[in-house]
N, C-alpha and C positions, 0 to 999 in steps of 0.2 A: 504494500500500500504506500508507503512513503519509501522515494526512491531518492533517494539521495544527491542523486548524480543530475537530475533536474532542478534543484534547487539553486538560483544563483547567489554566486558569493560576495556581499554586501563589503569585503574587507578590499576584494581585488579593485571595487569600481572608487571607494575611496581612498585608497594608494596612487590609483589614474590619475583621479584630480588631483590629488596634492602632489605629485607627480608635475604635470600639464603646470598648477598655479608656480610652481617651482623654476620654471623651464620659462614662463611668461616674463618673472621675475627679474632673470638674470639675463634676457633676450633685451628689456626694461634699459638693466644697467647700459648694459653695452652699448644700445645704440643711445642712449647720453653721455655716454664716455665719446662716442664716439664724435656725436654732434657739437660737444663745448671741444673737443681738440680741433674742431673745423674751424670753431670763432676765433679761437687763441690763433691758430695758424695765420686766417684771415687779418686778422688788429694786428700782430707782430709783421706779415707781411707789407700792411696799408702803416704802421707809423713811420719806419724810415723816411717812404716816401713824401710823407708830410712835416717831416722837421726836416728836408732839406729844402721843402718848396719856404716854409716859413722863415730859413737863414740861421736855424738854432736858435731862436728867440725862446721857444717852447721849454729848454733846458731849463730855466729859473722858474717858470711856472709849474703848478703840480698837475700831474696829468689825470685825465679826467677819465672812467670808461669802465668796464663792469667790477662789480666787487666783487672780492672774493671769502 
C-alpha cells in the first residue's frame, strides 16, 4: 500500500533552492565586482586626460568623484 519509492523527497527540492539562491548570490557579487572595476578603469583612464587639458591646476584642489 504505501510505496515508498513514489513518495517525493521534500529534502532534495530544498537543497535545489538553496542551492540555485547560492549560485544567484555569488553570480550577484561578481558581476559588481565586475561593473565598479569598469568605473574605476573608466575615471583612472578619463582623469589624466583632464589634468592635462586643465594645465595641472587641478593638483591643489581636492578631487571630487565617487566615495568609497
Amino acid at each position: 500500500m504505501n510505496d515508498p519509492r513514489n513518495k517525493p523527497n521534500p529534502t532534495t527540492r530544498v537543497a535545489a533552492i538553496i542551492v540555485v539562491a547560492v549560485l544567484i548570490a555569488l553570480a550577484t557579487l561578481v558581476y559588481n565586482a565586475l561593473k565598479g572595476k569598469r568605473e574605476y578603469d573608466a575615471e583612472k583612464a578619463s582623469a589624466p586626460a583632464s589634468e592635462v587639458s586643465i594645465g595641472g591646476a587641478s593638483s591643489a584642489a581636492p578631487q571630487t568623484g565617487a566615495s568609497q
